[in-house]
C-alpha positions as CSV (number, residue, x, y, z in Angstrom):
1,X,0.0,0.0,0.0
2,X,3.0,2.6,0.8
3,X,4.9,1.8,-2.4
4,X,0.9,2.2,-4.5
5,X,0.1,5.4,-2.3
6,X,3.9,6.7,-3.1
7,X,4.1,6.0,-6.7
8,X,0.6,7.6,-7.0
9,X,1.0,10.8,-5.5
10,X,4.5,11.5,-7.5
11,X,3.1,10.2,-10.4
12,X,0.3,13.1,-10.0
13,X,2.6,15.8,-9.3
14,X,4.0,15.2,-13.1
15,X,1.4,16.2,-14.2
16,X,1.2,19.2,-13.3
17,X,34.9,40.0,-12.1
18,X,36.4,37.3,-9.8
19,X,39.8,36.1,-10.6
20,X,38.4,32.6,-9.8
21,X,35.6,30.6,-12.3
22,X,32.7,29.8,-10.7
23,X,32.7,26.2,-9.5
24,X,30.1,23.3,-8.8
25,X,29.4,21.0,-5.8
26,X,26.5,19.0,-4.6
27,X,26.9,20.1,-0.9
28,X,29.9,22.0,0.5
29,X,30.3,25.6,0.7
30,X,29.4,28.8,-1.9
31,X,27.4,31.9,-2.5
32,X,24.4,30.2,-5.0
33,X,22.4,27.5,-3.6
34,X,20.4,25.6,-6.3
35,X,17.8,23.2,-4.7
36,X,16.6,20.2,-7.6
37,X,13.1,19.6,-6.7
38,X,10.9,20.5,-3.5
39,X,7.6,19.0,-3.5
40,X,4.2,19.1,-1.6
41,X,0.9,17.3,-1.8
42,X,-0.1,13.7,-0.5
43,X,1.2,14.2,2.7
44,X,4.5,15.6,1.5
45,X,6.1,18.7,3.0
46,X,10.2,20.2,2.1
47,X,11.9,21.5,4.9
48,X,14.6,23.6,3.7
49,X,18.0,24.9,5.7
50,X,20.7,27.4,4.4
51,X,23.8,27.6,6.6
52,X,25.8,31.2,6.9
53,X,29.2,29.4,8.1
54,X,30.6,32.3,8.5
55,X,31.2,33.0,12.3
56,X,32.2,36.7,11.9
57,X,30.2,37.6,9.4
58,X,26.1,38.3,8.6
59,X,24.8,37.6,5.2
60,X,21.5,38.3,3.7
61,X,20.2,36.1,0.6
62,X,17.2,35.8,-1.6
63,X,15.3,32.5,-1.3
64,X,13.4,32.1,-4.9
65,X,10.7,29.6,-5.9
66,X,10.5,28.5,-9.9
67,X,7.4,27.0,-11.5
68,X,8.9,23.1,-12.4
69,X,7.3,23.8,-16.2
70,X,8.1,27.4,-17.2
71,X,10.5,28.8,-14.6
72,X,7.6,31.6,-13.6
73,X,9.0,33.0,-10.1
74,X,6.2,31.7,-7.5
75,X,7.7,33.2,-4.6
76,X,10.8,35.1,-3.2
77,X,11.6,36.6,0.3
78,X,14.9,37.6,1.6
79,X,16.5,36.0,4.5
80,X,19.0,37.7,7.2
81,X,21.5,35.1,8.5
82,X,23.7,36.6,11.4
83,X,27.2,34.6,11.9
84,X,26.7,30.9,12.6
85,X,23.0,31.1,11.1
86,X,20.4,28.7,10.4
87,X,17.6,29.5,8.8
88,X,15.0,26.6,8.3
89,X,11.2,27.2,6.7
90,X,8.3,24.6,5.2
91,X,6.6,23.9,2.4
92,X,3.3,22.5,3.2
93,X,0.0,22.1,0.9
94,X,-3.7,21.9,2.1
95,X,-4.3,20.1,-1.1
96,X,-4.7,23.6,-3.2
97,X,-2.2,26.0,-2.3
98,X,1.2,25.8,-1.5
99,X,2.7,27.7,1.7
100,X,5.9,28.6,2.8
101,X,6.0,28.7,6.8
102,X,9.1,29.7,8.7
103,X,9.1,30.4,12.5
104,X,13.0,31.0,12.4
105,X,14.3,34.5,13.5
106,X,16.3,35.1,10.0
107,X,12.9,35.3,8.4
108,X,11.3,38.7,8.4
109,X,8.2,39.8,6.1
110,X,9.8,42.7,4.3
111,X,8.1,45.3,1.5
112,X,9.7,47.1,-0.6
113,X,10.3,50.7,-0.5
114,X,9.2,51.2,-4.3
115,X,13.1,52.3,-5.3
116,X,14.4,49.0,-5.8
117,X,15.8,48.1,-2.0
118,X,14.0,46.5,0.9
119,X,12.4,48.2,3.5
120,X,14.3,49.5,6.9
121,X,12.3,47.4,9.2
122,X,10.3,44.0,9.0
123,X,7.7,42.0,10.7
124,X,9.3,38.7,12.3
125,X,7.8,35.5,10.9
126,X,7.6,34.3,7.3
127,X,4.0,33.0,6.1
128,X,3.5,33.1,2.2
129,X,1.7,31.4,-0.4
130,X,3.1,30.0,-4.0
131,X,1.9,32.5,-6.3
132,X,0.3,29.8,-8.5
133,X,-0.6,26.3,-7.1
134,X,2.0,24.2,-7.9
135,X,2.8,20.9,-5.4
136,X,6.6,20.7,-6.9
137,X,9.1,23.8,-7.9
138,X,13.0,24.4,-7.7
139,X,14.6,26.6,-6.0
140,X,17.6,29.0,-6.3
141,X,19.1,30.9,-3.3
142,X,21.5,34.2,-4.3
143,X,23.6,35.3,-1.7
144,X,22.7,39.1,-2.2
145,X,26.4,40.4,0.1
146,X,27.7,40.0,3.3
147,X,27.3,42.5,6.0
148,X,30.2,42.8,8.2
149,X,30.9,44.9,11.3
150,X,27.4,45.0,12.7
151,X,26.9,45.5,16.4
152,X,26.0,42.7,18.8
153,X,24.4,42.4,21.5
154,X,23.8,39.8,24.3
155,X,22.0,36.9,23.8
156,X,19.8,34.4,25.2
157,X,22.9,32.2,26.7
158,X,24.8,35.8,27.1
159,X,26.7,35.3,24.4
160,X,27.2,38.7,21.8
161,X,25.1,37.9,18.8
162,X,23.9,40.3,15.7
163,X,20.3,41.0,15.9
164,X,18.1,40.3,12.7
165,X,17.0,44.0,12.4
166,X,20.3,45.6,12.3
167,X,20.8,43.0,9.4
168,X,18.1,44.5,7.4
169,X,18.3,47.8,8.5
170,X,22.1,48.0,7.2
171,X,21.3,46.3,3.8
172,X,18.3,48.4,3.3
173,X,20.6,51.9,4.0
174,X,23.6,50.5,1.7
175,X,21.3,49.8,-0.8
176,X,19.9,53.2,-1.0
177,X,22.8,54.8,-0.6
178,X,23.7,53.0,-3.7
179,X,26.9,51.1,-2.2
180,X,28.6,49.1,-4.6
181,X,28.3,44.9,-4.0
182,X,32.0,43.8,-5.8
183,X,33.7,40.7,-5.7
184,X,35.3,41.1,-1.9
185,X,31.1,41.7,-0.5
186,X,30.2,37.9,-1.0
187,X,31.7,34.9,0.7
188,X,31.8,31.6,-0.2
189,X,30.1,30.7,3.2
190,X,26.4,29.8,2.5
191,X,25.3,25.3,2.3
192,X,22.0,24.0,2.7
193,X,20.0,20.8,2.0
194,X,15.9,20.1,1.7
195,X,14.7,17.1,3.2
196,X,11.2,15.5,2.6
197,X,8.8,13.7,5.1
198,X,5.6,12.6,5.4
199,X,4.2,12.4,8.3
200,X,1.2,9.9,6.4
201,X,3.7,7.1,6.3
202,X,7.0,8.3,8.0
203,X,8.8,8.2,4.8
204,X,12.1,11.3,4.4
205,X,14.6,12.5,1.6
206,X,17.5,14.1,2.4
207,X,19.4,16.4,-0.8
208,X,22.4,18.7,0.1
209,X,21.3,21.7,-2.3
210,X,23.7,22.4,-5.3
211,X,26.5,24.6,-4.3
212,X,28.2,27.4,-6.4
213,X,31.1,29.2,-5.2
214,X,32.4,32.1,-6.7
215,X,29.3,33.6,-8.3
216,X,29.8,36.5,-6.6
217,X,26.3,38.7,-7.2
218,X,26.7,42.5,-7.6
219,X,22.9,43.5,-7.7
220,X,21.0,44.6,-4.0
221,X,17.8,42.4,-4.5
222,X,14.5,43.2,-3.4
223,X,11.1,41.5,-2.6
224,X,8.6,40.6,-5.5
225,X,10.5,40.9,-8.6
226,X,12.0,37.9,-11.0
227,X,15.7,37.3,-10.3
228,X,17.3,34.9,-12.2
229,X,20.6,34.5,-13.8
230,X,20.8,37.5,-15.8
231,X,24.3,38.3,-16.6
232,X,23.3,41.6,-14.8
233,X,23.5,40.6,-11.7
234,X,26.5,38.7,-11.0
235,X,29.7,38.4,-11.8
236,X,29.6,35.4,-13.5
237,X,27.6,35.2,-16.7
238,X,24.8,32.5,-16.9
239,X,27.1,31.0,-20.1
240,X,30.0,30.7,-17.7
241,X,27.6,29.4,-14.6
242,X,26.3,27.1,-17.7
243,X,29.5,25.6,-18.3
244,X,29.9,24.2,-14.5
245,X,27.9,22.1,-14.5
246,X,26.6,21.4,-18.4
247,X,27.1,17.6,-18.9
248,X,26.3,15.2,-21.7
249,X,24.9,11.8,-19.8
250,X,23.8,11.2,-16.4
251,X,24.5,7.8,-14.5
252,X,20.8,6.7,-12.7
253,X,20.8,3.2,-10.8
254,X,17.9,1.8,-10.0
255,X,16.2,-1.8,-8.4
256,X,12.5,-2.5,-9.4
257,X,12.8,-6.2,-7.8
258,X,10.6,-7.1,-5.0
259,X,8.1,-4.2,-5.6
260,X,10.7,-1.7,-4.5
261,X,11.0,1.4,-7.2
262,X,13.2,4.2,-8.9
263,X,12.5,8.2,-9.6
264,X,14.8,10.2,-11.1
265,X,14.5,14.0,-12.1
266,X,16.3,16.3,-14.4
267,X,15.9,20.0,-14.0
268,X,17.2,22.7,-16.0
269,X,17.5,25.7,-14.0
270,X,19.1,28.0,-16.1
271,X,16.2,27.3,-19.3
272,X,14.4,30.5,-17.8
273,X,11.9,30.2,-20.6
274,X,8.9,32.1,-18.6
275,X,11.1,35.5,-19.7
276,X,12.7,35.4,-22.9
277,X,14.4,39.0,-21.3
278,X,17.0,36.8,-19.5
279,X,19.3,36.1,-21.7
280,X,22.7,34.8,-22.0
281,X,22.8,30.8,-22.1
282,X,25.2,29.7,-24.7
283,X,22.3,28.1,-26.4
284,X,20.3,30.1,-28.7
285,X,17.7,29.5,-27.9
286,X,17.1,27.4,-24.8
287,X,15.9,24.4,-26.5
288,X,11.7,24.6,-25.3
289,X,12.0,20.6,-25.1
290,X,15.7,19.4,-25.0
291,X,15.7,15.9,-26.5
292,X,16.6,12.6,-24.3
293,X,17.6,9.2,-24.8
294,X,17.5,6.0,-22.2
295,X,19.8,3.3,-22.7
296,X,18.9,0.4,-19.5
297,X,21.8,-2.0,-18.2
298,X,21.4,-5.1,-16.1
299,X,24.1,-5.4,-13.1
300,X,25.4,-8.1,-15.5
301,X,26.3,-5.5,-18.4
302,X,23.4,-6.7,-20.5
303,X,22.0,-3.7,-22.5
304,X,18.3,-3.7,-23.9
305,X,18.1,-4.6,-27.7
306,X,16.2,-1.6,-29.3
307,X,17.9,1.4,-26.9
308,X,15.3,4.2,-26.2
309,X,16.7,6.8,-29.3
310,X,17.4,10.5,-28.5
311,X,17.8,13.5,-30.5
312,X,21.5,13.8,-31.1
313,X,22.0,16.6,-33.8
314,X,19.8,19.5,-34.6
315,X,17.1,20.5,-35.4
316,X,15.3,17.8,-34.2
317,X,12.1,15.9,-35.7
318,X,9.3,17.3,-34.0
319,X,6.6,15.0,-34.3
320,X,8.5,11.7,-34.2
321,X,7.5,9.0,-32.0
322,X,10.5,7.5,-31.1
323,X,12.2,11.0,-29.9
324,X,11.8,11.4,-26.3
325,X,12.0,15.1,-24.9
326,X,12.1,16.7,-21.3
327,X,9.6,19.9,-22.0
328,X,9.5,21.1,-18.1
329,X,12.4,23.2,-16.0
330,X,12.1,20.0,-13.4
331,X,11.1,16.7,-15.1
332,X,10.4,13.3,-13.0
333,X,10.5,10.1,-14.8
334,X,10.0,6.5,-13.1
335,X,12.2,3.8,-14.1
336,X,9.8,0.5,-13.2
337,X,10.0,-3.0,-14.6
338,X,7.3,-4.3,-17.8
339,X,7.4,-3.3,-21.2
340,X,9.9,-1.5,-22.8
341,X,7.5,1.3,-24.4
342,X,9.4,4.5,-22.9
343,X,8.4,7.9,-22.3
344,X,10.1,10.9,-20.9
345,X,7.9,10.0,-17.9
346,X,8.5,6.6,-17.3
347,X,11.1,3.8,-18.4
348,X,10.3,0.4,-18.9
349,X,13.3,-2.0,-17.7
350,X,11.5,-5.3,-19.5
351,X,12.8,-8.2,-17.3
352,X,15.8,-6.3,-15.7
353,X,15.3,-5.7,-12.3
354,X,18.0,-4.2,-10.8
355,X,20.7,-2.3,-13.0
356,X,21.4,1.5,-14.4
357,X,20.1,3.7,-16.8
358,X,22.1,6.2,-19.0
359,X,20.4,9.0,-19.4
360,X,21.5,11.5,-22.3
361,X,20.3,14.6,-22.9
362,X,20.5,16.1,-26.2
363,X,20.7,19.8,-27.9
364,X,22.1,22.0,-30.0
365,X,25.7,22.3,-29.6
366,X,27.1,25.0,-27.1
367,X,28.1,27.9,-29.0
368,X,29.5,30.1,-26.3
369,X,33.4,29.8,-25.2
370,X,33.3,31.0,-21.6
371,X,36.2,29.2,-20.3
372,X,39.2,28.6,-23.0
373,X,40.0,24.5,-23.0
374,X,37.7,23.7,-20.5
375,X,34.3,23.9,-21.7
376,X,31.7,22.2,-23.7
377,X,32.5,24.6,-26.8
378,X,30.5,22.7,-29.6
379,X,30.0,19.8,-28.0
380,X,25.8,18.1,-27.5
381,X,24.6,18.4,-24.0
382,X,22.8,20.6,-21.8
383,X,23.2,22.3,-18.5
384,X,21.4,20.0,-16.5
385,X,20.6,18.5,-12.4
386,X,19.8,15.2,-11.8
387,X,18.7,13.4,-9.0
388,X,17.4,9.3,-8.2
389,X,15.8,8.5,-5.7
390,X,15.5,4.9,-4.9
391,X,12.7,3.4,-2.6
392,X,14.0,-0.3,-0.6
393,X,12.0,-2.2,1.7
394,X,13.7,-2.4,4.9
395,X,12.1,-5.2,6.8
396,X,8.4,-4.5,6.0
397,X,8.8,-0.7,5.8
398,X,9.5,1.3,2.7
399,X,12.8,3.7,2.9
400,X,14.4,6.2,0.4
401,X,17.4,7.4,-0.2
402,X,18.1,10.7,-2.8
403,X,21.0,11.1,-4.4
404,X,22.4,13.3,-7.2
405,X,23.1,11.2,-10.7
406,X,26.6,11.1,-11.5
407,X,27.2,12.8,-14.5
408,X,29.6,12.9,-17.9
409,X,31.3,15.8,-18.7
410,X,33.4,15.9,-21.9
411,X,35.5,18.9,-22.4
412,X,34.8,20.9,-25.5
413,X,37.3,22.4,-27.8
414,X,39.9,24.9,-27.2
């Protein structure tokens, strides 16, 4: 009944100037957090954490919410992180509408002041709704600057800590005083992870978010506008932020046998195609459904007969059958055993029940050089995430574990 009641409600929610490059990590430390998949409904909430490990320093950062098929913004707040910060908020759904809850002392409800910056002073407490009611999004968080040399005062144990208001009083002041964010404002200091529960069956997914470092954002964001990655606002251009972590294949394992299951996703977060007005990727356009192929292993190297066909060079055959395509900015496909007759959705695995899956994705060939003999320069891939999540019985109960997908990367030309 758990692994029927699971399988249900995810198969519902589908439908539905530094001197140093930027750099890529699924955990660790940076100053752009990039969250895969968060996901309500059935029971399901996300709890999400961002970590400011600085422990001299404040930072404030822009939590944003992305529609999973257009990239539409469905909510944004700001968050104030004093040093040695954690700020933790929920997604929860009643079944129509999606809220974001947070109890933590780093979330204030903030307005703007109409010029661009946030107001001086906030109301503690973060209760917000998606704008649009989605069960599953993404999720990028821009570390907007550090704030350093704040006051402190004495905390609940005694100890000196920075207060939350003088956090967003001092961004609000240097950003209408027009002081300049540069290179040296943001640290590399931010991690975070989401984890899913339901309390309906007890089931939980743990996902350190996707870490940048080096991004380093020049651009005081406010509450209520799109922010995405507009080579305006950082330092690092979206064709350079592209490049870390474009790949050309991604690695999924998965065991169907004994009624246990696989999920993977594959979410394109810089696709952006809700705005046309952010611009930049080094693929002109964005394709609006990037092409993918499934080739399915057995444990015993076995490969399927007739492999699932991609699109491999461009353009594309629109209306052709066997071409598989992933049309959303966060696609979920289930890789279960029976028939082989695939869709980007789900993959059949025939009789193989325990084994991997290669899955390529396929476009038109980078045309941007952003980083001179290590790049993707003319080479077939896309900028992609991907997760797996597999689901074992452990005694009688069912368990998950979510992992990223290892993926190929295949250096372009110089």
């Amino acid at each position: 009944m758990k692994k029927k009641f699971l399988a249900a409600a995810i198969g519902a929610m589908l439908i539905g100037g530094s001197a140093m490059a930027v750099e890529v990590a699924h955990g660790g430390k940076g100053d752009l957090l990039i969250a895969p998949m968060v996901m309500t409904g059935g029971g399901w909430t996300s709890e999400m954490k961002v970590v400011n490990t600085s422990t001299v320093d404040s930072a404030v950062a822009k939590v944003v919410f992305h529609a999973p098929d257009n990239s539409a913004e469905l909510l944004d707040f700001l968050i104030f992180l004093s040093p040695g910060d954690v700020w933790v908020g929920t997604l929860s759904s009643n079944g129509t509408t999606t809220t974001m809850t947070s109890t933590d002392d780093s979330s204030l409800t903030v307005t703007s002041n109409g010029n661009g910056c946030p107001s001086r002073t906030g109301t503690a407490g973060l209760t917000a709704n998606f704008s649009v009611g989605y069960t599953m999004a993404y999720a990028n968080i821009f570390e907007t600057r550090m704030m350093r040399g704040l006051p402190t005062v004495a905390g609940t144990t005694g100890s000196p800590v920075v207060t939350k208001a003088s956090i967003l009083a001092a961004y609000s002041d240097a950003c209408v005083a027009g002081t300049a964010i540069t290179t040296a404002s943001t640290d590399n200091v931010l991690t975070g992870a989401v984890k899913l529960s339901n309390p309906l069956n007890g089931n939980m997914l743990v996902l350190p978010m996707t870490t940048f470092a080096n991004y380093d954002n020049f651009s005081y964001h406010d509450v209520g506008s799109y922010t995405g990655f507009d080579s305006n606002l950082a330092n690092t251009t979206k064709a350079a932020l592209e490049d870390a972590f474009w790949s050309s294949d991604f690695v999924v394992p998965y065991n169907n046998a004994a009624g246990q299951f696989t999920f993977g996703t594959v979410t394109f977060p810089t696709k952006e195609a809700f705005t046309r007005s952010i611009g930049g990727s080094q693929y002109s356009p964005f394709p609006g459904s990037p092409r993918v192929g499934f080739a399915i292993r057995d444990e015993q190297e076995n490969l399927l007969t007739a492999v699932i066909p991609g699109c491999t060079v461009s353009p594309c055959p629109i209306n052709d059958p066997l071409v598989l395509a992933f049309p959303n900015e966060l696609n979920v496909f289930q890789v279960a055993t029976g028939v082989k007759t695939t869709s980007s959705a789900s993959v059949g695995t025939e009789g193989f029940t325990k084994g991997w899956v290669n899955v390529a994705v396929a476009s038109e060939p980078s045309i941007v050089r952003s980083k001179t003999g290590n790049n993707n320069f003319g080479m077939i891939g896309l900028p992609a995430l991907a997760t797996y999540i597999q689901w074992n019985f452990v005694g009688s109960a069912l368990q998950g574990a979510w992992n990223y997908a290892p993926a190929t990367f295949t250096p372009g030309n110089n």
